[in-house]
N, C-alpha and C positions, 0 to 999 in steps of 0.2 A: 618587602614591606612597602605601602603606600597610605602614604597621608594625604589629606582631601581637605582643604581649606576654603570655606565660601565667604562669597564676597556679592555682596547686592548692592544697587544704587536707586534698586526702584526699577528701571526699564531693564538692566541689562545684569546677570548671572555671570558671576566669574568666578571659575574651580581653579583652584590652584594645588597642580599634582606635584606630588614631590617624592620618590623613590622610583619603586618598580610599578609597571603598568601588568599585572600579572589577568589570566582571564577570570579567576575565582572573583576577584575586584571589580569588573567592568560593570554586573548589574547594581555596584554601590556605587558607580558614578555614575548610573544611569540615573536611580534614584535620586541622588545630589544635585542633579540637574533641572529634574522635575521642579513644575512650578511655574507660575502667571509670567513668569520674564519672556518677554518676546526675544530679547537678544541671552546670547550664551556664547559663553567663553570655557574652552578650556587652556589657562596656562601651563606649559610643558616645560616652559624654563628648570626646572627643578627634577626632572624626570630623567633616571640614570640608566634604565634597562625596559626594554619591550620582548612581546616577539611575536611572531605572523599572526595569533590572534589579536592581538591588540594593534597591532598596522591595520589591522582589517575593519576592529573596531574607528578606528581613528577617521578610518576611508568612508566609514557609515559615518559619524559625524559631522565630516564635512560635505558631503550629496544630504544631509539633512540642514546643512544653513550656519551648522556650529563653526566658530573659527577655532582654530588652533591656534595661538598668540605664541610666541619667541617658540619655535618647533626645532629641538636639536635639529643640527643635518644631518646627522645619520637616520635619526627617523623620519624627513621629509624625502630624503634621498629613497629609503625603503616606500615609502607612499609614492612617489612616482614609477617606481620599477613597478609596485605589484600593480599600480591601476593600466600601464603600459602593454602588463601579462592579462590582462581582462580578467583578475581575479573577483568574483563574485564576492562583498562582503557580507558575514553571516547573517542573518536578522538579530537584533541586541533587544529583547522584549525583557529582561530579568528573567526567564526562566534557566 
């Protein structure tokens, strides 16, 4: 299960995940995301389980500008191995 908690300041978008980053879930954070804020945040602090799609997703978020703020290390750890494997990340359009 994941929960998606938004947080605005006016310039800057900040999500705050909290469970599993599962991929039925990613075009609801895509959606969540959308929106006038030039800045975007996704907080991971709260986030207990991924897996290769959602590293991947993660890896398109940050080659698009988004930070990832407090990122477990095992999921950073996973984001440098696969970007080191020149894994392609998929295109995240919501379909």
């Amino acid at each position: 299960m994941l929960r998606i908690e938004k947080q605005s300041d006016g310039c800057v978008k900040r999500l705050l995940l909290s469970g599993r980053i599962q991929p039925d879930r990613i075009a609801c954070i895509r959606s969540a995301m959308n929106g006038g804020c030039a800045g975007k945040i996704l907080d991971l602090s709260e986030v207990t389980l991924v897996d290769v799609t959602a590293v991947r997703f993660l890896i398109s978020c940050e080659d698009e500008g988004i930070e990832l703020a407090q990122c477990p290390p095992y999921v950073r750890a996973w984001i440098v191995r696969e970007r080191a494997e020149g894994a392609d990340p998929e295109p995240w359009n919501g379909s």
